[in-house]
C-alpha positions as CSV (number, residue, x, y, z in Angstrom):
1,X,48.1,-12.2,3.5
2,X,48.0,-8.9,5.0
3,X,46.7,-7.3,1.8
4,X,43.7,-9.7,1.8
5,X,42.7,-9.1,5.5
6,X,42.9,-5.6,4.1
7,X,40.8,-6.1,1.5
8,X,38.2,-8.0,3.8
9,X,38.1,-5.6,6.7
10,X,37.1,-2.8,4.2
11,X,34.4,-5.1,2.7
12,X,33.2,-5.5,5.9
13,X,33.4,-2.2,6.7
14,X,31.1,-1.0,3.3
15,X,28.5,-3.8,4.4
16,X,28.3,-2.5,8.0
17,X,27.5,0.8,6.7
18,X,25.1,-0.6,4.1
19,X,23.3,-2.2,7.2
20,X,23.5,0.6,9.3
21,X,21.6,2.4,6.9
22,X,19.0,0.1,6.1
23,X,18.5,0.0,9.7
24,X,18.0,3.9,9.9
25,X,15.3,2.9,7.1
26,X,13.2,0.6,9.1
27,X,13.9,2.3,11.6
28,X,12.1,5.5,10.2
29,X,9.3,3.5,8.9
30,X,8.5,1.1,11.7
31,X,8.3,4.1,13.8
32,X,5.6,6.1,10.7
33,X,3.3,2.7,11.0
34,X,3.7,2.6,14.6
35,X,2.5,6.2,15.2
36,X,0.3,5.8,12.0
37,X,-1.6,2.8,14.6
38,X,-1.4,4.3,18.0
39,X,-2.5,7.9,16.3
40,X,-5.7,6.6,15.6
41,X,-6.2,4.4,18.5
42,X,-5.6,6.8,21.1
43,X,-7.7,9.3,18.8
44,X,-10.7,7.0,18.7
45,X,-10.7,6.3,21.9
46,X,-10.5,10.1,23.2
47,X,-13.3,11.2,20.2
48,X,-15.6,7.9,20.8
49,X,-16.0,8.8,24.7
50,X,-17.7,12.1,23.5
51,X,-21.3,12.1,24.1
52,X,-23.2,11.4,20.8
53,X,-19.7,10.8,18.5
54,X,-20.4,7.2,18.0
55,X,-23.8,7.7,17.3
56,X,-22.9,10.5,14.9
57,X,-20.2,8.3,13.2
58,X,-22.3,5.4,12.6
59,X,-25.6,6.7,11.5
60,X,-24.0,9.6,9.3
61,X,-22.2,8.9,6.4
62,X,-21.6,12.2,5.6
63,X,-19.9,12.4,8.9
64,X,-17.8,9.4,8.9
65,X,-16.5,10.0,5.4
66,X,-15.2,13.3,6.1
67,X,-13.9,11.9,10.0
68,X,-12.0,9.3,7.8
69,X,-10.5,11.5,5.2
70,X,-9.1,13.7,8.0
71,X,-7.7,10.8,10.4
72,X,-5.8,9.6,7.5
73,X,-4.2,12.8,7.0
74,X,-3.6,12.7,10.2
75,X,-2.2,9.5,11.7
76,X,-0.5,8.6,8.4
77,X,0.6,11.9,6.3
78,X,2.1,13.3,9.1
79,X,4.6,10.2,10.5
80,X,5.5,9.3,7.4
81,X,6.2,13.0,6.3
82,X,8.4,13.4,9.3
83,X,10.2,9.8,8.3
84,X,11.1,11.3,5.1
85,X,12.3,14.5,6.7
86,X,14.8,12.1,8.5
87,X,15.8,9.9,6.1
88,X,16.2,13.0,3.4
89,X,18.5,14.8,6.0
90,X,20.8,11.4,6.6
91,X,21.2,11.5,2.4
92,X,19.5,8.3,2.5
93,X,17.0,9.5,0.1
94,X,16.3,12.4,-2.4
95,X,13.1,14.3,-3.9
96,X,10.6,11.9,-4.6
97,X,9.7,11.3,-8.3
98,X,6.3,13.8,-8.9
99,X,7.5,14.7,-12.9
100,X,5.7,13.5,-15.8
101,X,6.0,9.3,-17.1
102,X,9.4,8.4,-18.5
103,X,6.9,7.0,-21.5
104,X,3.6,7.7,-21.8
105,X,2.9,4.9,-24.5
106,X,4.1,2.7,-21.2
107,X,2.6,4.2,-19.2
108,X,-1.1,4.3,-20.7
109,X,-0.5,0.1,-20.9
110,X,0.3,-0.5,-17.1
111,X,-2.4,1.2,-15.4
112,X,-5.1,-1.1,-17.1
113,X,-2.3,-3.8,-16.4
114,X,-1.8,-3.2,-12.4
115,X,-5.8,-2.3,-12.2
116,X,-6.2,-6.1,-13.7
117,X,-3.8,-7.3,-11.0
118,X,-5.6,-6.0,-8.2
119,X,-8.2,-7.0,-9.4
120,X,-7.0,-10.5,-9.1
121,X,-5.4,-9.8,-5.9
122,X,-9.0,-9.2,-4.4
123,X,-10.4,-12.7,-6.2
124,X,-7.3,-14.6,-4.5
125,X,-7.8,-13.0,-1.2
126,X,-11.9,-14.2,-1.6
127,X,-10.8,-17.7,-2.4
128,X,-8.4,-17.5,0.7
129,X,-11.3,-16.1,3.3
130,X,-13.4,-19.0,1.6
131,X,-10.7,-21.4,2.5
132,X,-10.1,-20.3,6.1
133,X,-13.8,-20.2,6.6
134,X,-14.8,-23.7,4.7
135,X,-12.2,-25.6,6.4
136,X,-11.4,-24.4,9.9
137,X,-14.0,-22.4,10.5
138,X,-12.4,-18.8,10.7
139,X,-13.8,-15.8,9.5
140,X,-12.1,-12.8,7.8
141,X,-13.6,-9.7,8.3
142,X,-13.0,-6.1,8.1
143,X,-14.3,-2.4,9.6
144,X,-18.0,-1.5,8.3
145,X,-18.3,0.9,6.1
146,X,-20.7,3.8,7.0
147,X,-20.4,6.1,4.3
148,X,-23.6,7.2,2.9
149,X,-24.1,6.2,-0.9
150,X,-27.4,7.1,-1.2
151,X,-27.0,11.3,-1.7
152,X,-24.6,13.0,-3.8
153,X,-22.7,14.7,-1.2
154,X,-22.6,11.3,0.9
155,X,-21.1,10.1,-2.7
156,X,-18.4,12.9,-2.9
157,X,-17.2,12.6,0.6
158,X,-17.0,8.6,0.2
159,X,-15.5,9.4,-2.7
160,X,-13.0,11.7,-1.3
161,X,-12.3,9.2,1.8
162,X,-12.2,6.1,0.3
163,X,-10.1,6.7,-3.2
164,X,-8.7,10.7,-3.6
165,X,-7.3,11.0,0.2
166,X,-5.5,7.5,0.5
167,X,-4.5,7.3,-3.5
168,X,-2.6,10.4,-2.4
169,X,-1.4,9.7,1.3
170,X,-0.6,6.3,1.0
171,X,1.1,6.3,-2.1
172,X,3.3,9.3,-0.9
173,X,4.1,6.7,2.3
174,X,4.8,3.6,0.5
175,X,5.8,4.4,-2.8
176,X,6.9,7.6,-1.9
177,X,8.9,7.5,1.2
178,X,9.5,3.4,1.9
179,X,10.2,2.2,-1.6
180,X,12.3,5.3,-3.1
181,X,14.6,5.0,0.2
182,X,15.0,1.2,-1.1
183,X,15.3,1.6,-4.5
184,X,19.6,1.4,-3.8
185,X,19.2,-2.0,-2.9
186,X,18.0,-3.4,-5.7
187,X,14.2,-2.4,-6.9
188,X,12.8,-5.9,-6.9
189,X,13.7,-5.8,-3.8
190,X,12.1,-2.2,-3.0
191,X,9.2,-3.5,-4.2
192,X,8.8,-6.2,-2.1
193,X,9.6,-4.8,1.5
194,X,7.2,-2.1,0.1
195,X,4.6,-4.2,-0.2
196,X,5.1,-5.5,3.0
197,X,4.6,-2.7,4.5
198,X,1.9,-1.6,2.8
199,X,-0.1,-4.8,3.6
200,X,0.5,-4.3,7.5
201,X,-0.7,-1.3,7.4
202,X,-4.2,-2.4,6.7
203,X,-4.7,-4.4,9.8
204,X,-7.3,-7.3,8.9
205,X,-7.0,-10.2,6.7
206,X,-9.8,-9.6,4.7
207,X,-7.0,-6.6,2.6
208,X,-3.7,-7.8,3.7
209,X,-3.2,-10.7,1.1
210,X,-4.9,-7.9,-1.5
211,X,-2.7,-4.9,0.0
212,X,0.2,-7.1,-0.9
213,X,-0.5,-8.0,-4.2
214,X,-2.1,-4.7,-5.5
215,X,1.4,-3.5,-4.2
216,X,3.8,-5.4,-6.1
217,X,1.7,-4.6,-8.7
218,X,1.4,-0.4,-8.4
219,X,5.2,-0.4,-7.2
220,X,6.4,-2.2,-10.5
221,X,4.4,0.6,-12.4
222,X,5.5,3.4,-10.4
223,X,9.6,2.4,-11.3
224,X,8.8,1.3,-14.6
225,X,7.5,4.8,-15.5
226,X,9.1,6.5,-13.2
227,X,6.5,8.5,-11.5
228,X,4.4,8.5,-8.2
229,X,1.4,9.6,-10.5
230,X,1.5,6.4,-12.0
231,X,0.6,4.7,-8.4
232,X,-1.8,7.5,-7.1
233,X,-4.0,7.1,-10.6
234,X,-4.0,3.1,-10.1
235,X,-5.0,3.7,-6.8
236,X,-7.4,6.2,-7.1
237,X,-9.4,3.9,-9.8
238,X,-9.3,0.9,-8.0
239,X,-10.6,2.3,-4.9
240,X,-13.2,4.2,-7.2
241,X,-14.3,1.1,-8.4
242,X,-14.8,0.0,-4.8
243,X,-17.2,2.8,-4.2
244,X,-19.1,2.6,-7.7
245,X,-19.9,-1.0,-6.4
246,X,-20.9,0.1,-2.6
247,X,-23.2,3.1,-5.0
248,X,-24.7,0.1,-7.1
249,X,-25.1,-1.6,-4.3
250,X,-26.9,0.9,-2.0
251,X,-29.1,1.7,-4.8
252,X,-30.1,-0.8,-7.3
253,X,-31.7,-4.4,-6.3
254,X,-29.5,-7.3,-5.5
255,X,-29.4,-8.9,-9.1
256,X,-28.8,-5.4,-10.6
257,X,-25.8,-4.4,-8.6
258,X,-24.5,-7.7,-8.8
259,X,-24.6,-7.4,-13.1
260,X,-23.3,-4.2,-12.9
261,X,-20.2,-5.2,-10.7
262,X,-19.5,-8.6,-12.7
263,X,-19.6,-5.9,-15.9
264,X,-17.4,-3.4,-14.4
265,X,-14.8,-5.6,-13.5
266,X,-14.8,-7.9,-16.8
267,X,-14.2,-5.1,-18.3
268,X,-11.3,-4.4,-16.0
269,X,-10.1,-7.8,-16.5
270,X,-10.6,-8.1,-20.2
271,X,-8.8,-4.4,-21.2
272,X,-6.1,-5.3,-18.7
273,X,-5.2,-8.6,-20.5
274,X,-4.9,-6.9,-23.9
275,X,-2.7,-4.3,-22.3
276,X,-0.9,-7.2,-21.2
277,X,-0.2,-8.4,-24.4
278,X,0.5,-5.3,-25.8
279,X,3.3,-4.6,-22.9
280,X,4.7,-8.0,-23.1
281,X,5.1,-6.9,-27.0
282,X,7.1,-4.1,-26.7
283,X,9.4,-5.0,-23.5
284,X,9.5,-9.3,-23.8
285,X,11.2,-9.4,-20.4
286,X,8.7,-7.7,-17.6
287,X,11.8,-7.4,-15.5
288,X,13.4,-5.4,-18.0
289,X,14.5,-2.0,-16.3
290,X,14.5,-2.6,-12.7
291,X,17.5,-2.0,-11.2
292,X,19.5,-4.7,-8.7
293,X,20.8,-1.9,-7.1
294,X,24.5,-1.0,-6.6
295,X,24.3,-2.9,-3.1
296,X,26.2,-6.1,-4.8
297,X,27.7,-7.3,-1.4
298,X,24.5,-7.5,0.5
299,X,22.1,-10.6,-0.2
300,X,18.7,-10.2,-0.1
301,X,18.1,-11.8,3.6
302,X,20.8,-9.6,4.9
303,X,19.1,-6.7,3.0
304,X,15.6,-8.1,4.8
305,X,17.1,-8.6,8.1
306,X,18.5,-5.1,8.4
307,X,15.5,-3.3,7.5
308,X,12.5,-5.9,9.4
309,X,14.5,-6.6,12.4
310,X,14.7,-3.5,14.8
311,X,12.6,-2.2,17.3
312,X,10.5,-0.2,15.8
313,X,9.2,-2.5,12.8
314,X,8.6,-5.0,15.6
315,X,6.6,-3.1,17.7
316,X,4.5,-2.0,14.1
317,X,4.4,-5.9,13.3
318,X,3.0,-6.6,16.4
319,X,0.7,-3.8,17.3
320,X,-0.9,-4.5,13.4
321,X,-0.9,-8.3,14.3
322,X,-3.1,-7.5,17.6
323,X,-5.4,-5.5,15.2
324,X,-6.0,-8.0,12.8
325,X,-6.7,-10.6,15.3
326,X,-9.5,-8.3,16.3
327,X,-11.6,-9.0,12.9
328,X,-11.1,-12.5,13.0
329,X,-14.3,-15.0,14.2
C-alpha cells in the first residue's frame, strides 16, 4: 500500500513539473504576442499623430513597405527573441535547428507539397468568408495594402516586407521559438499549438483560418526535415506568390492578371500533387517520424491546458480577438 502511494506521489510529482514547465512556455509566448500587439499599437498610435505620417504611409508605397518591414522587426523579433532567451536559460529549450535538411530528396518533395497546402488553406478560408457573408451577412476583411507595385524599387521593398522579412521573423517565432520548445511533448502536438499561435497572431479573419492551416502544413515540413530553412523557403514563396499577384494585378488588365494568377497557382496545385504522390511513395505513413514525445503521462488536454491557460496567453487571446473584431462588417 505504502509502496503504491509512493509510486503515485512521484508520478504526480513528474507531471507537476511537466506542467510547470509548459506553463513557463505559454507563459513566454503569450507574453511575445502580447508585446508583439501592444508594440505596434502604441507605435502607430505615437507615429500616426505626426503631422503628414499617415498621409506619407498611405500614398507611398515605398514608404509603407519599408515602415512595415521595420515594425515587424520590431514588435515581433525582439519579444520573441527575448522569450527564447528565457526559455533557453530555464533548459526548456536548446539551439534552434538552422543546419542543412536531414534529406534533401525529402526535402525538395515537401516544399511543393506545403506550398499546395497553403494554397488550399487560402481557397477554404475564401469559401468560409463566402459563407459568413452569403448567409449572415458578415464580412471578413483585412488591413490594405499600400505597397507600391508599379516601380521596381516599390516591387523590392514589397518584396522585402511582405515575403523576406516575415519568412524570416516569423518562422524564427513560431517554428523557431514556440514549436521547438514543444517538440518534448509530442510533435503532433507542437505542431498544433504552433499553429495556433501562429493564426492569432494575424489578427483578422480574412488569414487566421489560412495562418492555421499553412501552419500545420510548414511545421510538418520543418520536423520532417529537420530544418527552419525548410519553413522560411515555404514561406518566402508563398508570400512571393502573394506579391507577383498584387504586381499582375497593379499592372496588367483585369482578365490578364486574373489568367496569370489562375496559371500561377495551377501550377502550384498540380506540381504539389505529384510531389504528393511521390512523398506518399517513399514514406506510406505521412506521420511516419514525428515524435509523441517522452511526455507519456500527460494527455494532450492537460498538455493544452498548461500551455493556453495562463495570464499571459489570455491577455494575447483577447487583445488579438478585439483586433479581429475590428475588420469585421
Amino acid at each position: 500500500m505504502y509502496y503504491q502511494q509512493n509510486i503515485d506521489y512521484q508520478l504526480y510529482s513528474v507531471k507537476q513539473n511537466e506542467k510547470r514547465k509548459l506553463l513557463s512556455i505559454g507563459k513566454a509566448c503569450g507574453a511575445a504576442v502580447v508585446s508583439f500587439a501592444v508594440l505596434g499599437m502604441v507605435l502607430s498610435l505615437i507615429l500616426f499623430n505626426f503631422r503628414g505620417f499617415v498621409d506619407l504611409y498611405e500614398t507611398n508605397g515605398i514608404f509603407s513597405s519599408a515602415f512595415t518591414a521595420c515594425l515587424a522587426v520590431f514588435t515581433l523579433f525582439l519579444p520573441f527573441l527575448f522569450s527564447y532567451l528565457s526559455l533557453k536559460k530555464k533548459n526548456i529549450i536548446g539551439e534552434l535547428p538552422f543546419g542543412n535538411p536531414q534529406d534533401k530528396n525529402e526535402f525538395f518533395l515537401i516544399i511543393p507539397i506545403a506550398i499546395m497546402v497553403c494554397f488550399i488553406g487560402s481557397i477554404f478560408t475564401g469559401l468560409l468568408s463566402t459563407f459568413f457573408d452569403v448567409c449572415f451577412g458578415i464580412e471578413f476583411f483585412q488591413p490594405d495594402d499600400t505597397s507600391d507595385y508599379s516601380t521596381l524599387s516599390g516591387i523590392l521593398l514589397a518584396e522585402l516586407a511582405t515575403a523576406v522579412v516575415p519568412a524570416l521573423v516569423e518562422e524564427f517565432a513560431i517554428r523557431g521559438v514556440v514549436m521547438q520548445s514543444l517538440r518534448r511533448y509530442g510533435d503532433r502536438f507542437a505542431i498544433i499549438m504552433s499553429s495556433f499561435v501562429f493564426a492569432l497572431m494575424h489578427g483578422n479573419m480574412v488569414q487566421i483560418p489560412f495562418a492555421f492551416i499553412a501552419g500545420i502544413a510548414i511545421g510538418y515540413a520543418v520536423i520532417k526535415t529537420g530544418s527552419l530553412w525548410t519553413g522560411i523557403i515555404i514561406h518566402f514563396i508563398n508570400n512571393s506568390m502573394a506579391v507577383l499577384s498584387m504586381i499582375a494585378f497593379d499592372n496588367l488588365s483585369e482578365r490578364g492578371s486574373t489568367i496569370f494568377t489562375v496559371c500561377m497557382y495551377s501550377v502550384v496545385f498540380i506540381f504539389g500533387l505529384i510531389c504528393a504522390g511521390l512523398y506518399y511513395k517513399k514514406n506510406g505513413n505521412i506521420f511516419y517520424g514525428l515524435s509523441n514525445g517522452n511526455i507519456y503521462y500527460l494527455n494532450n488536454g492537460e498538455k493544452a491546458k498548461s500551455f493556453i491557460v495562463n495570464v499571459p496567453m489570455a491577455l494575447a487571446i483577447a487583445i488579438l480577438i478585439a483586433e479581429t473584431a475590428m475588420y469585421i462588417n
